[in-house]
C-alpha positions as CSV (number, residue, x, y, z in Angstrom):
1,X,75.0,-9.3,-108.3
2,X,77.2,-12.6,-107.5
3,X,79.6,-10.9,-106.2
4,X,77.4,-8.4,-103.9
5,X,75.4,-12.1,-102.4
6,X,79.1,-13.4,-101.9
7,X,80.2,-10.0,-100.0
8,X,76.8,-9.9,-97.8
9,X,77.0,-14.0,-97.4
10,X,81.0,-13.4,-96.2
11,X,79.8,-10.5,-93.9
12,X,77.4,-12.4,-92.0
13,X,79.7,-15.0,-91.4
14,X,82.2,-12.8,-90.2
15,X,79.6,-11.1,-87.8
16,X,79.3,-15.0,-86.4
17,X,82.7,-15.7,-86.4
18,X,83.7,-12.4,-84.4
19,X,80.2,-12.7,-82.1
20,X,80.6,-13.1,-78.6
21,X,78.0,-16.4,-78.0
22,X,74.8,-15.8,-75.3
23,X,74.0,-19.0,-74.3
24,X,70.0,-19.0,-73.4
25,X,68.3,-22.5,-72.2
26,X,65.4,-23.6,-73.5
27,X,63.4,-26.9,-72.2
28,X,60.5,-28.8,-73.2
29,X,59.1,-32.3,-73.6
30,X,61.3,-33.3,-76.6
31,X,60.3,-37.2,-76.5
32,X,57.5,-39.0,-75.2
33,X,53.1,-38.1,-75.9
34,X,53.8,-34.7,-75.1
35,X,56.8,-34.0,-77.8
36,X,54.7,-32.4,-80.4
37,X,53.9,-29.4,-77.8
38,X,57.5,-29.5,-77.0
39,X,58.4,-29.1,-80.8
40,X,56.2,-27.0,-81.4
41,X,57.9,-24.6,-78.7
42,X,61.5,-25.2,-79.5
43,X,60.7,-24.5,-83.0
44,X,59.3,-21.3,-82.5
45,X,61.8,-20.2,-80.1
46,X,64.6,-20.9,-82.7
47,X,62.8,-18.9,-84.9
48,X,63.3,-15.9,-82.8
49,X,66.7,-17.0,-81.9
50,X,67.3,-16.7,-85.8
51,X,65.6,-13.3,-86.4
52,X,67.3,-11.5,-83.6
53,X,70.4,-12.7,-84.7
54,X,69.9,-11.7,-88.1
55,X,69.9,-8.1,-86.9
56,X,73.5,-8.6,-85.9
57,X,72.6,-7.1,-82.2
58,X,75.4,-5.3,-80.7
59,X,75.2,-5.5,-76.8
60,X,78.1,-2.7,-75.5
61,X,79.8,-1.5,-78.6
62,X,80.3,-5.7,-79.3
63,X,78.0,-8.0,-81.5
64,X,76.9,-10.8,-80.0
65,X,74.8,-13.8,-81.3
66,X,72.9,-15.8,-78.9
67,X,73.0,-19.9,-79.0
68,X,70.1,-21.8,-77.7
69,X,71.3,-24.8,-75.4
70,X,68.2,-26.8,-75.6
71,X,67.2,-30.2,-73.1
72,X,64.7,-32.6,-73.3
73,X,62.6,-32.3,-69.7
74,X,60.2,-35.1,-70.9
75,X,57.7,-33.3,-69.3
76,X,59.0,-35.2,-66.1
77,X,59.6,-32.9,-63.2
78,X,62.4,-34.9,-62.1
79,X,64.1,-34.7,-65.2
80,X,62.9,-31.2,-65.6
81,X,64.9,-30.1,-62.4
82,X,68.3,-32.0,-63.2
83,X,67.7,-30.5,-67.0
84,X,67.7,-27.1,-65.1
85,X,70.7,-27.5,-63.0
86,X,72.6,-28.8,-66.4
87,X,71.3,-25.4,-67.9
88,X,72.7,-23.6,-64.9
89,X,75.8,-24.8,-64.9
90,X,76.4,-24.4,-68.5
91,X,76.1,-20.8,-68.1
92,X,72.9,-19.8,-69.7
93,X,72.3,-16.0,-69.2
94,X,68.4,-16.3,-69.8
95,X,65.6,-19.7,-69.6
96,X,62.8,-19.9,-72.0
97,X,61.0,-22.8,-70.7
98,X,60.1,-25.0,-69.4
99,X,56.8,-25.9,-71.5
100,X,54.6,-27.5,-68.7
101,X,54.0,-26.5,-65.0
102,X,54.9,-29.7,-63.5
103,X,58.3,-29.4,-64.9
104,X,58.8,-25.5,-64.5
105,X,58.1,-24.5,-61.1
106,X,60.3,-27.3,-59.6
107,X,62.6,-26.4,-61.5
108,X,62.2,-22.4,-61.1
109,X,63.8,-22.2,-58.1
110,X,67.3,-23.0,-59.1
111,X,66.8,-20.7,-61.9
112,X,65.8,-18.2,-59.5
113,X,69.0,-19.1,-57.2
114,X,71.2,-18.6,-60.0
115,X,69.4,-15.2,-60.8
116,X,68.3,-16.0,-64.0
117,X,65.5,-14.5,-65.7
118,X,63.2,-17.1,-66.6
119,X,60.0,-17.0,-69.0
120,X,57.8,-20.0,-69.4
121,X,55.0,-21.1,-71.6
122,X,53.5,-22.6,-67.9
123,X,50.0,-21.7,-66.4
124,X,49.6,-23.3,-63.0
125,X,49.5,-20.1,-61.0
126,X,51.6,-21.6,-58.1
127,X,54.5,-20.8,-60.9
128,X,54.4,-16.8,-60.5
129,X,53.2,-16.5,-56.9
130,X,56.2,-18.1,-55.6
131,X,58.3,-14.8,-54.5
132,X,60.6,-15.1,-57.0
133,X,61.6,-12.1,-58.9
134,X,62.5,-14.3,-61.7
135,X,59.5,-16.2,-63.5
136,X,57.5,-14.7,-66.1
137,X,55.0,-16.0,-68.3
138,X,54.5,-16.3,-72.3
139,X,50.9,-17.1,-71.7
140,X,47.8,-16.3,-69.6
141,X,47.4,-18.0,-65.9
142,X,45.3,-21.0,-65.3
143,X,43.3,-18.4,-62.6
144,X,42.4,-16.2,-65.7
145,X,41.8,-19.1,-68.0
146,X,39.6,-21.0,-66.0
147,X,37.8,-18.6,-64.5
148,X,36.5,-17.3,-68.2
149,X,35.5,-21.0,-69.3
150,X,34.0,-22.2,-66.1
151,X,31.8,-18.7,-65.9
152,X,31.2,-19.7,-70.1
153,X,29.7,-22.9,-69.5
154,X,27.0,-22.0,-67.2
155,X,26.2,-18.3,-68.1
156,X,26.9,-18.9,-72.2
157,X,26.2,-23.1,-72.9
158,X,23.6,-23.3,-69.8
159,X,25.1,-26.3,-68.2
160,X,24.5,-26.8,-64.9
161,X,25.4,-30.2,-63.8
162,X,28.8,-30.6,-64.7
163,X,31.9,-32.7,-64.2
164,X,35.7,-32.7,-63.4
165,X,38.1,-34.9,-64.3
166,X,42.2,-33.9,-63.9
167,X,45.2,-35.4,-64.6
168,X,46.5,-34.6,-61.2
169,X,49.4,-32.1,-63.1
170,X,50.0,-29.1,-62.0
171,X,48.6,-27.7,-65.4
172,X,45.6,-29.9,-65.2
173,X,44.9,-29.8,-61.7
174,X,45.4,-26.1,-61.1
175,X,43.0,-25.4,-64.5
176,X,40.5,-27.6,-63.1
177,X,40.3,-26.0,-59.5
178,X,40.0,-23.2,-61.1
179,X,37.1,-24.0,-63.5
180,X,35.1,-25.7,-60.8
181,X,35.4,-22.3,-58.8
182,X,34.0,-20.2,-61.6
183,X,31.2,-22.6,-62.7
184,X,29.9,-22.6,-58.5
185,X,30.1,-18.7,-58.6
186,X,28.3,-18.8,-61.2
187,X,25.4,-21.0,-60.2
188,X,26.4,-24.6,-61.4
189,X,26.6,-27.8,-59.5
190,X,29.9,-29.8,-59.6
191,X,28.1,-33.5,-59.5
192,X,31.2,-35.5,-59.6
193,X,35.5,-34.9,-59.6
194,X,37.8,-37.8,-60.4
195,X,40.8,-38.0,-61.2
196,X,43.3,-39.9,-63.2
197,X,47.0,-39.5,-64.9
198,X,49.0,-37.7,-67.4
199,X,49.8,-41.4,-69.0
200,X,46.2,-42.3,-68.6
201,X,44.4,-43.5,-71.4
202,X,41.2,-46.1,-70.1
203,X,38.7,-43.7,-68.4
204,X,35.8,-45.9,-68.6
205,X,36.3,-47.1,-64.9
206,X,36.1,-43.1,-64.2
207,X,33.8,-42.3,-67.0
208,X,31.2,-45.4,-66.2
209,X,30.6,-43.7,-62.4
210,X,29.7,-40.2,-64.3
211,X,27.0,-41.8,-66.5
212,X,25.0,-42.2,-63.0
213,X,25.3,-38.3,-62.0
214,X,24.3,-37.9,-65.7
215,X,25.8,-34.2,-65.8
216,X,25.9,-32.3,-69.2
217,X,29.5,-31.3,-69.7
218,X,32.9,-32.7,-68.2
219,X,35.4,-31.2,-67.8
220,X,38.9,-32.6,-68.7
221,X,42.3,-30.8,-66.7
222,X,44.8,-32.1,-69.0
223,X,46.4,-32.9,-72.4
224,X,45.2,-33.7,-75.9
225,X,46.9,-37.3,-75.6
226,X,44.1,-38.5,-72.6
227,X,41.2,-36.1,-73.9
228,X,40.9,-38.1,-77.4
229,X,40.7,-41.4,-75.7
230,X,38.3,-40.1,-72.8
231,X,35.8,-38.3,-75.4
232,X,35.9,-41.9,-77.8
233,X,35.4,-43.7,-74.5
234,X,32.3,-41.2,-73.8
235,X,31.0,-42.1,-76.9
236,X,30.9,-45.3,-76.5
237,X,29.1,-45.3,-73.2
238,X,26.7,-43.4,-74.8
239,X,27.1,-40.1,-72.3
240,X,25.7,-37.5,-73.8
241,X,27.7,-34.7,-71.9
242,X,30.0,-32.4,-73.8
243,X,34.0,-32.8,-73.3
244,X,35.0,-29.1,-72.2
245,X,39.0,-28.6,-71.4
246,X,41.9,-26.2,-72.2
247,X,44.5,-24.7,-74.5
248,X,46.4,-28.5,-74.4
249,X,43.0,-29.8,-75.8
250,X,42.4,-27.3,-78.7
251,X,45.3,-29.1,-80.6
252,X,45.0,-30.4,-83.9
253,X,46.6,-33.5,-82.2
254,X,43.2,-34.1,-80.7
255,X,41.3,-33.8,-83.6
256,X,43.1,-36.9,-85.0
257,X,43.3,-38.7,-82.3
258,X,39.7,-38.5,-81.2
259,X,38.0,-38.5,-85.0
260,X,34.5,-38.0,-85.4
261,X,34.2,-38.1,-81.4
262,X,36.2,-34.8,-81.1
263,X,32.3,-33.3,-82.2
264,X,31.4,-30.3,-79.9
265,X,34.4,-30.5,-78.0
266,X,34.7,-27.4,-76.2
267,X,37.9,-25.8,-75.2
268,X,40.1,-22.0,-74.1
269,X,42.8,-20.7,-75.6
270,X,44.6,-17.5,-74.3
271,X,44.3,-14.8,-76.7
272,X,43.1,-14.4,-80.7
273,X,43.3,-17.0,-83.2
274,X,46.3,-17.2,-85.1
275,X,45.2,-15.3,-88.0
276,X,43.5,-12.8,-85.9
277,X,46.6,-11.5,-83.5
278,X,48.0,-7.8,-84.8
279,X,51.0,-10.4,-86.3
280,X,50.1,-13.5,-86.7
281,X,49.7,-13.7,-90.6
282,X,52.8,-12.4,-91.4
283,X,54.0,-15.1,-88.4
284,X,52.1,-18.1,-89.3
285,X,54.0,-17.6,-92.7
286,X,57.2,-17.6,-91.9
287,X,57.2,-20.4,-89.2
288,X,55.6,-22.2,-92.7
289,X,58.5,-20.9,-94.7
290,X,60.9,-22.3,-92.2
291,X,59.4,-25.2,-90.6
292,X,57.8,-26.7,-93.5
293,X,54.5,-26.9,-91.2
294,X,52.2,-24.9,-89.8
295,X,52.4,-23.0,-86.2
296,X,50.5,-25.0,-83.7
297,X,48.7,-23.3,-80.3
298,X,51.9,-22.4,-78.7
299,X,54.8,-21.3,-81.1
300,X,53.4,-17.3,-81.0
301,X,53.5,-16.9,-77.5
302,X,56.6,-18.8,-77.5
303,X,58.3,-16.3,-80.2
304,X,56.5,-13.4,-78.0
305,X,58.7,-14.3,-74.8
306,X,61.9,-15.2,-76.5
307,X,61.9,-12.0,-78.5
308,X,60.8,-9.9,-74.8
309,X,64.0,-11.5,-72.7
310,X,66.4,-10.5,-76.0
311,X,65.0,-6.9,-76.2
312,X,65.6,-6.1,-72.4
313,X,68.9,-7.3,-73.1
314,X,68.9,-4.9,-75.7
315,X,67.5,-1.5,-73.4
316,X,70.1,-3.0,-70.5
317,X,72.4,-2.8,-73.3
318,X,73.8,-6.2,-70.8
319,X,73.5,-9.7,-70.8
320,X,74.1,-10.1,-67.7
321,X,71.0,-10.9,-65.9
322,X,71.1,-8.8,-62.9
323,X,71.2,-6.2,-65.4
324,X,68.6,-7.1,-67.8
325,X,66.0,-8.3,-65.3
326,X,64.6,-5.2,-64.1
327,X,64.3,-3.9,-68.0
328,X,62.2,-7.1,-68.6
329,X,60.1,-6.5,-65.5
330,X,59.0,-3.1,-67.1
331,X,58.8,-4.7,-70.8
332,X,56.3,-2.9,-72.8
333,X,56.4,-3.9,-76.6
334,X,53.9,-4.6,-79.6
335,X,53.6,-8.2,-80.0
336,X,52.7,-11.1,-82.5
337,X,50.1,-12.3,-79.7
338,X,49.0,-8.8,-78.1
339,X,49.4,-5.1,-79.3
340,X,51.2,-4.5,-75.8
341,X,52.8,-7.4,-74.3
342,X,53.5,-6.2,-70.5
343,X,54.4,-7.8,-67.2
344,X,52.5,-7.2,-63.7
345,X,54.6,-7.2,-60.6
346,X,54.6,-11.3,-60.4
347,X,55.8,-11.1,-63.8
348,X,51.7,-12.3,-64.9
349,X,51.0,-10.7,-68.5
350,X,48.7,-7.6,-67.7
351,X,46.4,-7.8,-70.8
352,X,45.5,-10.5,-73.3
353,X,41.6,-12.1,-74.2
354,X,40.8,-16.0,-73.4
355,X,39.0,-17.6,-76.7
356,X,36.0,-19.9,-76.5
357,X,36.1,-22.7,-79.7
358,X,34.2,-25.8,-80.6
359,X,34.8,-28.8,-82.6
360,X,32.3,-28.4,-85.7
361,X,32.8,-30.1,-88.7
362,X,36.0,-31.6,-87.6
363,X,37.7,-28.3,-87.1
364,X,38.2,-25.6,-84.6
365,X,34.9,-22.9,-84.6
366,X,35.4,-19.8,-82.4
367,X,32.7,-19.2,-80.0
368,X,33.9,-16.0,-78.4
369,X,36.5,-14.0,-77.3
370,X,36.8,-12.6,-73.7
371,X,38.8,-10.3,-72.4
């Protein structure tokens, strides 16, 4: 039995040794109040790295293993477009990233000058509608998003004076237009929009001037880091509206930050709970097995995308982009997220439901799932 673990353990290493390397970028906020998203990706990502190399691919008669050249964007979409240029230049046949809009569509268009296939955990729908034949997405557009939790909150909670606040991101922004255009059509009033940062966390200048509309839910475009201090802030002015947001809000982050403020939070999350996707208990395991922690919001959908760019390499039986790209255009494969992941001809994802939850008990309820 030694000897048969030393004779596998040798083979494998041989099968490295003789690989030809893939390099693939992958960016994310790596540093800063957004890192544990960016972690959170990587990790997951890395995972599906490891898997798919652990099938010792062979890509033309030759094995290959792929190596992920990872870079810190810091969610900045300055850094996030010198990050993709560095990518670029190092010869990465595929992008998985970036993590947020602000940093990924800037930076999009010298992936999509290079002709790399690019698939990003972004939702801003500016991202996909750009032209390029390049960008796809891991995870349902802000337009399909908001459009199901604005219509919610009126036709489902029976708020009808409501809200905005954004963090001027592309993310937060775009999410929020979005919301405030499904909540009108379907019969709210929008009594007051502000706006603040993505570094922001004293809202009671903002939040002070919403007390006098008294509406009964705001609406936060943006991330877990500003949402816990706006809903403790809330709380402390004694507004009795509900915080509503999305996917960067449902976070366990949020739940520790805010405390017992985080109380009938309500927030969207593209697709099923973890344990509910057709493979996400046999997923949430082994990103526990290997990570020591458990899967947050994104890694799934992460895993999902990495694992679609890596098959169409596969069907190209190329990893060369202009070959693989139009076999990742017609993808078509059971996922951990979705039975059928797909792309539509912007490179949107053509199925997938958006899930309602609520803070009760200090934990993460869900409401309902939408398709």
């Amino acid at each position: 039995m030694m000897l048969a673990g030393l004779c596998m353990g040798m083979g494998m290493v041989a099968f490295a040794q003789s690989a030809e390397e893939v390099k693939i970028g992958c960016a994310a906020p790596l540093t800063g109040a957004q890192a544990h998203y960016g972690q959170d990706f990587q990790n997951s990502i890395l995972l599906a790295v490891e898997d798919f190399n652990a099938t010792k691919p062979t890509i033309a008669g030759k094995p290959i293993r792929i190596v992920l050249n990872t870079a810190d964007d810091q969610a900045d979409p300055r850094t996030g477009t010198t990050v993709a240029q560095k990518l670029v230049d190092q010869g990465i046949k595929g992008m998985l990233g970036h993590f947020n809009s602000g940093t990924t569509i800037p930076a999009s268009r010298i992936y999509a000058n290079a002709g790399i296939p690019q698939i990003a955990m972004a939702t801003a729908a500016e991202y996909t509608q750009q032209g390029f034949k390049t960008t796809f997405r891991m995870m349902t557009s802000d337009t399909q998003q908001g459009a199901v939790i604005g219509a919610f909150a009126v036709k489902h909670l029976g708020f009808k004076r409501i809200a905005i606040v954004d963090d001027r991101s592309a993310y937060g922004q775009g999410l929020a237009d979005q919301f405030e255009k499904a909540a009108k059509a379907a019969g709210a009033k929008i009594i007051g929009r502000e706006y603040s940062s993505d570094k922001a966390v004293d809202f009671k200048g903002v939040l002070t001037k919403l007390k006098r509309v008294n509406p009964q839910a705001i609406f936060y475009g943006g991330a877990d880091a500003q949402a816990a201090p706006m809903v403790k802030q809330m709380q402390a002015l004694d507004i009795k509206a509900v915080l509503m947001a999305g996917e960067m809000v449902k976070s366990e982050t949020f739940l520790k930050l805010a405390g017992k403020a985080a109380e009938g939070t309500v927030a969207s999350l593209a697709g099923q709970s973890l344990d509910e996707m057709p493979g996400g208990k046999e997923y949430a395991d082994k990103y526990k097995k290997r990570f020591n922690e458990n899967a947050q919001t994104y890694a799934p959908y992460a895993y999902d995308g990495a694992m679609a760019m890596f098959n169409a390499m596969k069907r190209a039986d190329s990893t060369e982009p202009a070959k693989y790209l139009p076999l990742l255009a017609k993808t078509e494969m059971p996922s951990i997220t979705m039975k059928m992941l797909a792309y539509d001809a912007r490179g949107d994802l053509k199925h997938g439901d958006i899930t309602i939850y609520k803070v009760v008990n200090g934990q993460w309820q869900a409401l309902s799932s939408i398709k």
